[in-house]
C-alpha positions in Angstrom: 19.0 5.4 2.8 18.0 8.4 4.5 14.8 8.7 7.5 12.9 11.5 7.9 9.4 13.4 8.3 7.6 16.0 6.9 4.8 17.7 8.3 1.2 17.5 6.1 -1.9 19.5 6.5 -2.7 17.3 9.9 0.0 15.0 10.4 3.7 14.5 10.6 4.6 11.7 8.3 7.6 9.6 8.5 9.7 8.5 5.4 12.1 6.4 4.2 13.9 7.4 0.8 16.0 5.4 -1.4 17.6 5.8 -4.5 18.6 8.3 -7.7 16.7 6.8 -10.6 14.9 8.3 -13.4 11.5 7.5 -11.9 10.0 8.1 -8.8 8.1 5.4 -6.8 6.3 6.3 -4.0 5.1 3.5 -1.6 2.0 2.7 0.7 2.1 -0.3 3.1 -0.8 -2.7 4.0 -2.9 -2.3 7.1 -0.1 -3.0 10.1 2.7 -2.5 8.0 5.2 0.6 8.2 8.0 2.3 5.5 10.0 -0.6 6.7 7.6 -3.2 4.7 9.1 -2.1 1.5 12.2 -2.3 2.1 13.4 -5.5 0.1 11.5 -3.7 -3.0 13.4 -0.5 -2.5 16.9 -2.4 -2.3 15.8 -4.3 -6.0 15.0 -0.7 -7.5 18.1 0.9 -6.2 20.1 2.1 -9.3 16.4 2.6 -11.4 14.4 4.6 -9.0 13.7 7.4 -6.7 12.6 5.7 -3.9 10.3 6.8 -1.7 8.2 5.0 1.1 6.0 6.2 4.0 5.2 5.4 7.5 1.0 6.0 7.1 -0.5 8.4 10.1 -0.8 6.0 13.0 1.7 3.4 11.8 5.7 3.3 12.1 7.0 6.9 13.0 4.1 8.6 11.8 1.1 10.6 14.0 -1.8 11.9 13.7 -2.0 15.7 14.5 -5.7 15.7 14.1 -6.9 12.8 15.4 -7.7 11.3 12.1 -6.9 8.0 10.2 -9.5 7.7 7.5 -8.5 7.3 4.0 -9.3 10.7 3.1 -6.9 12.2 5.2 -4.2 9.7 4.3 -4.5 10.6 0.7 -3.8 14.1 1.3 -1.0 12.8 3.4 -0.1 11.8 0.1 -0.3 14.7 -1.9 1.9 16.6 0.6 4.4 14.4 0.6 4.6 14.8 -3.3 4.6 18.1 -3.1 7.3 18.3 -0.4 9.3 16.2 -2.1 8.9 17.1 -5.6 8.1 13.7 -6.9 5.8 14.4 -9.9 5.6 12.4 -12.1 5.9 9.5 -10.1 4.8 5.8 -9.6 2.4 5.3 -6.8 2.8 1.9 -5.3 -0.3 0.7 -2.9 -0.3 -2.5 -0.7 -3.8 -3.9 0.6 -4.8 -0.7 2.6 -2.4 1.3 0.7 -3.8 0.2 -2.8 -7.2 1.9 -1.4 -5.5 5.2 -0.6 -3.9 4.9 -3.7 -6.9 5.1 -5.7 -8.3 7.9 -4.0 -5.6 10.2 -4.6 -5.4 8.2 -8.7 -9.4 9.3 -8.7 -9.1 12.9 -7.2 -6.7 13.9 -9.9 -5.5 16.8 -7.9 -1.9 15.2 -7.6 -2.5 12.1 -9.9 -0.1 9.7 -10.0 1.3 9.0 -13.8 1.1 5.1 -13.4 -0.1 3.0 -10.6 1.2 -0.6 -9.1 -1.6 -1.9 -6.8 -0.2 -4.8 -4.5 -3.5 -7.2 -3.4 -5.0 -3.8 -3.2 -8.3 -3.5 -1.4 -10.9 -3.1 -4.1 -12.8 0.2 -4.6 -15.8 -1.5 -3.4 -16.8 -2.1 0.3 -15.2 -5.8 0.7 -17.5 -8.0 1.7 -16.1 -8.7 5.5 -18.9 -8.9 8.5 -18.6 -7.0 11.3 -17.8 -10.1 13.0 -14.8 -11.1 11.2 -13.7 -7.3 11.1 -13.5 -7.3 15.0 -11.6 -10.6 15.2 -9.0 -8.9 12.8 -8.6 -5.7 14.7 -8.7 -8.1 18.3 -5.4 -9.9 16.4 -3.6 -6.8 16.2 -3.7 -6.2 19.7 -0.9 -8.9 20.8 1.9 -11.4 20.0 0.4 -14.0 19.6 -2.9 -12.9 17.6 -0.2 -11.0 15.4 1.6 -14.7 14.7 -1.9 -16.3 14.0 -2.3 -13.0 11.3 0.8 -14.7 9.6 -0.6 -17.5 9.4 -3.2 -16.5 7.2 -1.3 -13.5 5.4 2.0 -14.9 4.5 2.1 -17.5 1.2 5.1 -18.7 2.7 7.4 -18.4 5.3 8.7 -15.6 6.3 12.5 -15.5 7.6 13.0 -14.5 11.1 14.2 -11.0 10.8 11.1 -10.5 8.6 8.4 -11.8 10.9 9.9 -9.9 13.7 9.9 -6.9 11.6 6.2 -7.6 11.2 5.1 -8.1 14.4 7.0 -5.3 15.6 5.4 -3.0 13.2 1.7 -4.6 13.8 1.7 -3.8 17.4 3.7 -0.5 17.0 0.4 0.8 15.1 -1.7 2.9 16.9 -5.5 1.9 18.5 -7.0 4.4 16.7 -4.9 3.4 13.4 -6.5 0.0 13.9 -9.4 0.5 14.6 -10.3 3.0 11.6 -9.2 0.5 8.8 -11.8 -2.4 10.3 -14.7 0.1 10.7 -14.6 2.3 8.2 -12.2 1.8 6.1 -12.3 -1.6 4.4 -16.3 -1.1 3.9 -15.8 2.2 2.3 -16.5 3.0 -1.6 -13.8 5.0 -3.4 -14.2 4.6 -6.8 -15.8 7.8 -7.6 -13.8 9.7 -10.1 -11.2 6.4 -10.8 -12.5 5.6 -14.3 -10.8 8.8 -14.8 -7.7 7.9 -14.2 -5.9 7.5 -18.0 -2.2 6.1 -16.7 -1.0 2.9 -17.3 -1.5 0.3 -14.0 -0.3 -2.8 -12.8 -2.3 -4.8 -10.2 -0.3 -7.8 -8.8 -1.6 -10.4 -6.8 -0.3 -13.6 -5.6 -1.6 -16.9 -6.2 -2.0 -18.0 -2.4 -3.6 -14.7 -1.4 -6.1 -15.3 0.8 -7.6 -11.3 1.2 -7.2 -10.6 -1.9 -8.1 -13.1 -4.4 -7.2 -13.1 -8.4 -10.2 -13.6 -9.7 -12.5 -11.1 -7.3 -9.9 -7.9 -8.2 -10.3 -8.5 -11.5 -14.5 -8.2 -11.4 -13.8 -5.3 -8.9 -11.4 -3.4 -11.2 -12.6 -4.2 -14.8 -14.9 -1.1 -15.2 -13.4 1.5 -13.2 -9.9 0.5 -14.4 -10.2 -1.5 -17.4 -6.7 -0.3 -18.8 -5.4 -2.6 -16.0 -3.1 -5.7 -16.3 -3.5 -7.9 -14.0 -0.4 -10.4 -12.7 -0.4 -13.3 -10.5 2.2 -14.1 -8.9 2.7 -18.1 -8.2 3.8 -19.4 -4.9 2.9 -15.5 -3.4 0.7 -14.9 -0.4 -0.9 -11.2 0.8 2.6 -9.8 2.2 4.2 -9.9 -1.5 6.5 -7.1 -0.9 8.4 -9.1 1.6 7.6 -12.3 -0.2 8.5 -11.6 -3.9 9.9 -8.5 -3.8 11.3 -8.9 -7.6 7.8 -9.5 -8.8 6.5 -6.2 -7.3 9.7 -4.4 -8.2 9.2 -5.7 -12.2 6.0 -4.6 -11.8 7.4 -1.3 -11.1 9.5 -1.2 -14.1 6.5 -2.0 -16.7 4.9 0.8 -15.1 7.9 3.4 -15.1 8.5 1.7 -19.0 5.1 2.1 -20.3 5.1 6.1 -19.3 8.1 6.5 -21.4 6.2 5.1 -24.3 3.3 7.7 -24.1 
């Protein structure tokens, strides 16, 4: 496994790669998660992918340049690091926060993805959070213990120590501007201009104890602008499923990679 960073148009991005496959897989983490969230999915891919997964600006090893942290700019992140990298085609894998950036850069078509795995993404829609309950997240970001009380709510099960301390450490390692962009802007945002566009196969897995993201809500919020989707829920899986089933997401990753050879 090798660490390092490339510079993008206004950022330097952190990355972890993985991997000598015959597909490529390039990973997004969840709002206050870091390269480091994929890393049981990565180990389970080993000898069938190209592994590839990246600190987002603000969060792990990553940094702004700009000052920015909106989704726009993390999808050109994105493209950059494809490019860099030589990646195309590849599989673009997007947790929570991550599944939103990935379907801006699936809609813009610029450096489209050939098949997507959404992980409890956040739908295209604006989610239908107050302003209220978005400052009370962004307020349990900010310590320990309001991290812990996150988990509460996040994981389906629980988590093994090494795991929980890898998530608090990379919840409170995230910037305050990194933060604070996802619970303002981001999670109200619309992006699903351009995303019935998108003709690649997709996977969305959620799991059955999610409480962001529930089954039945992704699949009214996906079923026009991605109708070619499959939809899997996962039983006895919460919102931090890369760390909880990290075989479900990395199966998921296989139909994906196996359903582009088949075009």
């Amino acid at each position: 496994m090798t660490d390092t960073t490339i510079q993008t148009r206004g950022a330097k991005i952190a990355y972890t790669e993985r991997g000598r496959g015959a597909i490529n897989c390039l990973f997004l983490h969840y709002w206050g998660g870091s390269s480091s969230t994929w890393k049981e999915v990565m180990a389970e891919l080993d000898a069938d992918a190209r592994c590839v997964a990246v600190d987002q600006r603000g969060w792990g090893r990553s940094r702004s340049l700009n000052g920015r942290h909106d989704l726009e700019v993390m999808a050109d992140d994105v493209e950059d690091v494809v490019a860099a990298l030589g990646l195309t085609p590849y599989v673009l894998v997007g947790h929570s926060m991550g599944g939103k950036v990935a379907q801006i850069v699936a809609a813009r078509g610029r450096s489209s993805p050939a098949g997507l795995v959404l992980v409890a993404p956040a739908p295209p829609q604006a989610m239908p959070v107050s302003n209220e309950q978005r400052q009370a997240m962004l307020a349990s970001y900010q310590s320990r213990a309001g991290v812990e009380q996150a988990l509460s709510i996040l994981a389906g099960r629980s988590l093994d120590s090494a795991q929980r301390e890898r998530v608090i450490a990379d919840t409170l390692a995230g910037t305050p501007a990194a933060k604070r962009e996802w619970t303002q802007h981001g999670m109200i945002a619309t992006v699903d201009l351009g995303l019935r566009n998108f003709a690649g196969p997709v996977r969305i897995v959620v799991g059955e104890l999610d409480r962001v993201e529930r089954p039945e809500a992704l699949r009214a919020a996906f079923a026009e602008v991605l109708p070619q989707a499959i939809i899997e829920t996962i039983p006895e899986m919460g919102h931090l499923s890369p760390l909880e089933k990290p075989d479900a997401i990395a199966s998921a990753c296989r139909a994906v990679a196996s359903a582009l050879m088949t075009l």
